[in-house]
C-alpha positions as CSV (number, residue, x, y, z in Angstrom):
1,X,67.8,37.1,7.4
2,X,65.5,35.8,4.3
3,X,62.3,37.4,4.2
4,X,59.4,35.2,3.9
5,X,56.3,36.1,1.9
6,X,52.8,36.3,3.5
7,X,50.2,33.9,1.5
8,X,46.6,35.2,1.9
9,X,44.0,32.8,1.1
10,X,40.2,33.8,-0.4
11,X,38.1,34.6,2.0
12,X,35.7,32.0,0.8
13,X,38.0,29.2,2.0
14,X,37.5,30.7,5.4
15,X,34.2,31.5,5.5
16,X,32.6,27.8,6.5
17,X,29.2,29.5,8.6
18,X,27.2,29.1,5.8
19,X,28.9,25.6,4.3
20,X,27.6,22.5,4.1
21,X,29.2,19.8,5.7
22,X,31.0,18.7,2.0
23,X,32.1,22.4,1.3
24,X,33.6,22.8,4.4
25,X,35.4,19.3,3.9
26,X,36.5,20.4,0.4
27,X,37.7,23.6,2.3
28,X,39.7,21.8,4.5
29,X,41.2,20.0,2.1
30,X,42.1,22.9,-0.2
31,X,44.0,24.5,2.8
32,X,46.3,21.2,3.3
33,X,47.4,21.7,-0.8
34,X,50.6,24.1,-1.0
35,X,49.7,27.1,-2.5
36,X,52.1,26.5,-5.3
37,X,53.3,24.5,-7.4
38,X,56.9,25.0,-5.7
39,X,56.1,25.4,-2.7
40,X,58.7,24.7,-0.1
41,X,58.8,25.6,3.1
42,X,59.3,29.9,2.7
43,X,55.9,29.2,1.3
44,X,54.2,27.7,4.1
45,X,50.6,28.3,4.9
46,X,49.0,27.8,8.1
47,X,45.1,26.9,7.4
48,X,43.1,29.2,10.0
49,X,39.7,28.0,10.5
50,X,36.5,30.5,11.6
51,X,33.0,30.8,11.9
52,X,31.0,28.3,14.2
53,X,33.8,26.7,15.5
54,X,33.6,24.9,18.8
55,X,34.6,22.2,20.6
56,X,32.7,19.0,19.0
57,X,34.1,20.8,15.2
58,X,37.2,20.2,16.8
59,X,37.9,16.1,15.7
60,X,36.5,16.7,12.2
61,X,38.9,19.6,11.1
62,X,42.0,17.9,12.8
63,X,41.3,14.9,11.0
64,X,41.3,16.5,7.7
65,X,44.5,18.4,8.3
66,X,45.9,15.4,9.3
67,X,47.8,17.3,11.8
68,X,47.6,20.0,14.8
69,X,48.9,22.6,11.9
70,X,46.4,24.7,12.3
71,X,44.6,27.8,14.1
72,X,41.2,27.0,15.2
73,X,39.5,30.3,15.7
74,X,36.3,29.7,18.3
75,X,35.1,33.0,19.7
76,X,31.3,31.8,19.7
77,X,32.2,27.9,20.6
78,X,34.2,30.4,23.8
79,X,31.7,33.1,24.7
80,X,28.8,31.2,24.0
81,X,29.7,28.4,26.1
82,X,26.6,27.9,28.2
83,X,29.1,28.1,31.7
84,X,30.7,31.3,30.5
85,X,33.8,31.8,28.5
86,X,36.1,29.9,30.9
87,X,34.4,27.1,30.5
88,X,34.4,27.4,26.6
89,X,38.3,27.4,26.6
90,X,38.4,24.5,28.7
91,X,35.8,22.7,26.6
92,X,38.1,23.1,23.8
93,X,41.5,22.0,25.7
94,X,39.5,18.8,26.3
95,X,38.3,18.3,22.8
96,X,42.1,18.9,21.6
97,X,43.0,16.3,24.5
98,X,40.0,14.0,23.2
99,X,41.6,14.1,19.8
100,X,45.3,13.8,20.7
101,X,44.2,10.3,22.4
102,X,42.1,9.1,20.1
103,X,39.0,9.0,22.2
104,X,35.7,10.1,20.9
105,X,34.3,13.3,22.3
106,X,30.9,11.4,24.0
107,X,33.6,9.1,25.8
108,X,35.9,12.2,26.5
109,X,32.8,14.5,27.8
110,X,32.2,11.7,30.5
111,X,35.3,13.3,32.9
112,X,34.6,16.7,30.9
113,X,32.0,18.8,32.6
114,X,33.0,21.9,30.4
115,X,33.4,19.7,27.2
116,X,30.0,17.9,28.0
117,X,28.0,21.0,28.4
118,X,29.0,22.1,25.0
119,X,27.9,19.0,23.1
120,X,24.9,19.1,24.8
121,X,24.2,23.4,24.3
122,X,26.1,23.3,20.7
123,X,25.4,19.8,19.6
124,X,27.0,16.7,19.0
């Protein structure tokens, strides 16, 4: 069996709580380059995404991907969830849903009690 190597990124391209809006999307961006020049796919990365992440940061971050390649990490946009953490996982299953069909999160949030509750606690 080949053995694949484990690529650890700098924690400052993870670390988007105290980014602005441009450093996170130069963040994102870096995390869609390989991380080398050679890069096939033994060298892989999957970008993991952290800190303030909830459901309305959800369309932003896939559309920079470009892809659902990614792990969205959302403890606070979970337990912070204004209808309790149950609520908070469904709000972001409906974002992902949202984003999968093309529908804007407002338009979504309409059929979405969970997801609508979080735009309006979190923001929009």
């Amino acid at each position: 069996m080949p053995t694949r190597r484990s690529i650890v990124w700098p924690a400052s391209i993870t670390c988007m709580s105290t980014a602005s809006a441009e450093n996170s999307r130069i963040r994102r961006r870096t995390c869609r380059r390989p991380p080398a020049a050679a890069a096939n796919d033994a060298d892989a990365v999957l970008p993991v995404f952290s800190s303030g992440q909830w459901a309305g940061t959800l369309p932003a971050t896939y559309a920079t991907v470009g892809s659902a390649d990614f792990m969205f990490l959302a403890g606070g946009g979970i337990l912070a969830h204004p209808d309790g953490p149950a609520a908070g996982v469904k709000s972001l299953r409906q974002a992902y849903e949202a984003v999968a069909a093309e529908c804007p999160l407002d338009e979504a949030a309409e059929g979405s009690p969970e997801l609508r509750a979080a735009l309006g606690f979190f923001g929009s």
